[in-house]
Structure formats: C-alpha cells, structure tokens
N, C-alpha and C positions, 0 to 999 in steps of 0.2 A: 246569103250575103251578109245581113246582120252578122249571122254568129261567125264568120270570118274575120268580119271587123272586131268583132269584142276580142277575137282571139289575140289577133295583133294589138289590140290595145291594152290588153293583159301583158304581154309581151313585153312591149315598148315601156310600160310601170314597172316592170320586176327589173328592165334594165336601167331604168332611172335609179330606183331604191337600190340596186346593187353597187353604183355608180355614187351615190349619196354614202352607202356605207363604208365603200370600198375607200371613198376620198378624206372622209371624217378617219376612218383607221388609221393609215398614213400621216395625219395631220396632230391627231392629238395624243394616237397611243403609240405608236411606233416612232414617233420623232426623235424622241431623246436617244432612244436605240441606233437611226441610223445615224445624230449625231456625233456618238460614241467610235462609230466604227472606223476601222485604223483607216479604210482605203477612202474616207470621206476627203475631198479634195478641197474643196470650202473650209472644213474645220483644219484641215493641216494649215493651209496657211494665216487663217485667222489668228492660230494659237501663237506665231510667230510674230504679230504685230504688237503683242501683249510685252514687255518689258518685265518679262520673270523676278521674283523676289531673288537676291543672292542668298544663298546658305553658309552661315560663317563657322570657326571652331569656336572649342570651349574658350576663346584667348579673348574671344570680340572681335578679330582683325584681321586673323589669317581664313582667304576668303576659297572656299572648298569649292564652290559653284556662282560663277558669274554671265557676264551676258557679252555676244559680240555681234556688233550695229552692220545692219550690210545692207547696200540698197539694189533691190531684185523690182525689175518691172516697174520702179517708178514708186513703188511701195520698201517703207522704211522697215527692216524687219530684224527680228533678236535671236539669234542661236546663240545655245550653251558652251560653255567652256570651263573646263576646269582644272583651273591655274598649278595644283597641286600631284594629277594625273591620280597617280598610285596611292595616295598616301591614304584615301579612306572610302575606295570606291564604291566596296560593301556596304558601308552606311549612305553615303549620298546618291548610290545609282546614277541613272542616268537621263537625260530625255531628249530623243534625238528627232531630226526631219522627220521620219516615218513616223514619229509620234508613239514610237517605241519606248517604254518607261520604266523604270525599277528604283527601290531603293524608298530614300524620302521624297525625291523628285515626283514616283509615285503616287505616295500617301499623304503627301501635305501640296499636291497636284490647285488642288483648286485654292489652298491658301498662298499659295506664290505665285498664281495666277491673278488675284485678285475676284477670283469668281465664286469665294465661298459666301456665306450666309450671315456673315459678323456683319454687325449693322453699321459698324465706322466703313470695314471696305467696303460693303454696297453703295455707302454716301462718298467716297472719295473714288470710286468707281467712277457711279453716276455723273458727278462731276469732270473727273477728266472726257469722259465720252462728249458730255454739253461743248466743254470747250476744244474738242477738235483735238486734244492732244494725246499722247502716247497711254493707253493704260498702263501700271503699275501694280506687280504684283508686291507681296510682304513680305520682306526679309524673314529670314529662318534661323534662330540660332541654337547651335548644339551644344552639349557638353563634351565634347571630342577633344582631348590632350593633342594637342598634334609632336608635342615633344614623344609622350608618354608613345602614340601611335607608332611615329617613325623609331621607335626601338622596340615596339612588338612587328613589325613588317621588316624590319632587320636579325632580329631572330629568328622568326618564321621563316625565310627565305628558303627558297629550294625543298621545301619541307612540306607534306600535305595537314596541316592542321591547323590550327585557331587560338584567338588569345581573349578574351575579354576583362577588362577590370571595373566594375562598379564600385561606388560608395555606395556600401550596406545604410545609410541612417537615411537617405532617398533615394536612391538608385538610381543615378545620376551613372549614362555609361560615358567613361572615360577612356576606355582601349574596347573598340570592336575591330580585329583584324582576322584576317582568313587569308590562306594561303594554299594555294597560287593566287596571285593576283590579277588585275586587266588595269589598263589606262582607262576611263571612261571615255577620254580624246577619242579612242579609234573606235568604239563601238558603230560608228555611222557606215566607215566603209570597210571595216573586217569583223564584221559580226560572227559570220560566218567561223572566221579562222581562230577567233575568241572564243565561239559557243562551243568548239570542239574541244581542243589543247591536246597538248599530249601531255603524256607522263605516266607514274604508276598510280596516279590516286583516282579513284572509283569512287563519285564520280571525278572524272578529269576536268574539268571546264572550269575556266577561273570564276564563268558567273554563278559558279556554285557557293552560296553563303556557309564555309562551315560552320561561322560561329552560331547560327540561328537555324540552320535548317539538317545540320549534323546530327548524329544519331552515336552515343556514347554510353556507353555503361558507368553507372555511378560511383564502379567502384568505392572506397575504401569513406568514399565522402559521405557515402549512405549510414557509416555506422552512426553518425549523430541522429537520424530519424531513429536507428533501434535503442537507441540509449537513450533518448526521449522517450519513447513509447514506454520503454522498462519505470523510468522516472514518473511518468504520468497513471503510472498502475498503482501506485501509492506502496508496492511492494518491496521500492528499492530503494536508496537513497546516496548520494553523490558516493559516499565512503560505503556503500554495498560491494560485497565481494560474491564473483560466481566461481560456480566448479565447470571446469572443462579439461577436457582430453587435447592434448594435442595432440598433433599429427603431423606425418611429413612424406614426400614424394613417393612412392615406391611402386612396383608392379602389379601389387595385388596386399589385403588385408593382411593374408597367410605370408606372407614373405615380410613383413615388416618388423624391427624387431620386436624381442617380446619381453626386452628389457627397462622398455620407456615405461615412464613414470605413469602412475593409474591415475594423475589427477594434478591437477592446479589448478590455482586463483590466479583471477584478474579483476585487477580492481574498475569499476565504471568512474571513468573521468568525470574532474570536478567541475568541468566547464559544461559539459552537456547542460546541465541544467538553467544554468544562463543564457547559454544559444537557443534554447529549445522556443521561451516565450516570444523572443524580439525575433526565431525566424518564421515563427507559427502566425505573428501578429502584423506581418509587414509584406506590401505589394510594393515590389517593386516593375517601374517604370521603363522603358527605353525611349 
C-alpha cells in the first residue's frame, strides 16, 4: 500500500515540475516568438492602435507613407496608405492588416512604431500610454528625389530592369526604381495577383527588387578594379602602356584572318588612379 502511494506521489510531483516547466517556457522564452507571429490576433490589432511614423522624400513634404483613422469595434485604429502608390514602392514597402511587411516599413518597423529602444521614444511612449492617448510612432525621412524617381519609373516602364543614382561623397540614394512595378494601395486585397505578374521577366513579380536583389554582371565597369590593381602593383603608372592582341568575332582561331596586326598599345586611363583611393576608402549607405 505504502509503495503504491509513493508511486502516485511520484507521479503527481513529476506532473507538477512538468507543469511548472512547461508554463515558465511559454512565459518567458517563447513569448516574444509567439508575439512575432503573423497569425497572433492580439498583436494584429494592437499594432493598428499605434499612429505609425509617416515616411517622407528627399523634398521634406511629399509624403510616401501616411496613416488613415477608422473606428472598428469601438476602438480608434491606423491603417497605411500611400499617397503616391507607384512612385517608390521598392523603397518604402509596405504594411498591411495581416501584418504582412516589406521594404522600410519593414526595417525601420519598430522606429515608426515607436517601440524601438531610443531613450527620448521610450519617454514619450511612456508618456502617451500614462495619459490614455494615441501612441505615436517617428517620422522617417529619405533621400528619395521624387522628381529624379518619377523619370527613372518613366523610363523603366514596360521594361524589366532597374535604375539607381547615389551621391558618391555619402551615399545618399536618390533614384531606387525597379521595374515592373506594384501600387503598395492594393497589396492587402491582391497580393496574390501582385506576387505572381505576368510578363517575360524571370523573375516576373513586381515585388521583385531589381535594384537590390538583381544579379548583373559587372561588365565593362569592372575594368577600373583591374586598372587599380595594375596601379597598386607599383609596376604601372597612369601614362603605362601595355601590349595586347586584338581580336574579333569569328568561327574558330584558324579561320580568322592572318593579316591582323601582331600587337598594340593601350594606354591605362588617367583617371583610374583617382577613383581607385575614394572607391577603396568609402562605405556607402542606403
């Protein structure tokens, strides 16, 4: 009888301690995790009561991502909108009811939330929470031409390819466009007929970044890393002259003619070596 009892009270302690571990897991290491996760119902509409930072252009004024007020349930609440659609979707993404997100909206998520870790928004956080009213996230501002933009998205058109313009002296981007493009507006209810597209470009889908996620051969732009390298071997010098063979299209060696010239100079540009330090020496930003 005894050792029946111990058994079950063995029992009855392993299900407590499994119960104690099982609850503390859930509580303190898995939280953030199931915070995160898209289909959490709580954090969807939480993040909507939030009054998101707007994202402006390079101008200060013309405003890329803003906010629209709607009262659901009794509760005041903020979805996205963005005033401009087209004009720079690839940089500002998107974020939508499902909590679906891309772009800056993305990656600057908890500073236009107001939920990041800067010690002024935790006190004017904090504050708005004490007094009952709207949180407030922080405005976002880009370097984005929106002139310079709307004439690379005008070029591009109909075309599978990409434009970018930085200022080389910080790297400040002032044209990111990619083409095909998407409205952000409709990502919410055609996501679907967005993420597919047609057309001939591989991929097709306009939420394809070409300018950032494309894959391009360096062509002809690479010769200034080999004409730096030459420079930096101490063996050349701007006014160095090399010997090379030209050549040109034909079916095979043997059938080419066998009148071409056995040799010419090219001289190495004067400018390699002034590119070579300021591109060797400089991170640029986006």
């Amino acid at each position: 009888m005894n050792a029946q009892i111990s058994r079950l009270a063995l029992i009855g302690l392993a299900l407590i301690v499994a119960l104690i571990l099982g609850t503390t897991y859930w509580q303190a290491w898995a939280s953030a995790g199931l915070a995160d996760r898209q289909d959490n119902a709580i954090q969807r509409v939480a993040q909507f009561t939030i009054e998101r930072g707007k994202i402006y252009a390079g101008d200060g004024h013309t405003l890329l991502a803003t906010n629209v007020r709607k009262r659901v349930g009794g509760q005041t609440l903020y979805f996205r909108r963005y005033p401009f659609g087209t004009l720079a979707p690839h940089v500002v993404g998107y974020s939508t009811q499902s909590r679906s997100q891309a772009g800056l909206e993305r990656s600057y998520n908890d500073y236009l939330t107001g939920s990041n870790s800067n010690l002024t928004t935790v006190f004017h956080t904090a504050i708005d929470r004490l007094k009952g009213v709207t949180v407030k996230g922080n405005d976002l501002y880009t370097t984005i031409n929106p002139r310079a933009q709307r004439l690379a998205n005008s070029l591009l058109a109909g075309k599978c390819a990409a434009a970018v313009a930085l200022e080389p002296s910080t790297g400040k981007v002032f044209v990111l466009a990619s083409s095909p493009t998407y409205d952000p507006n409709l990502v919410e209810r055609h996501f679907g007929r967005i993420a597919t597209g047609q057309g001939p470009c591989k991929p097709n889908t306009p939420l394809f970044d070409r300018a950032t996620q494309g894959l391009y051969a360096p062509g002809s732009t690479f010769k200034v890393v080999t004409a730096s390298a030459a420079l930096d071997t101490g063996r050349f010098t701007p006014d160095s002259s090399t010997r090379g063979t030209p050549t040109r299209p034909g079916p095979s060696p043997s059938a080419r003619s066998t009148s071409r010239p056995r040799s010419s100079t090219r001289s190495t540009p004067s400018s390699a070596r002034s590119a070579w330090p300021s591109a060797r020496g400089r991170s640029s930003t986006t």
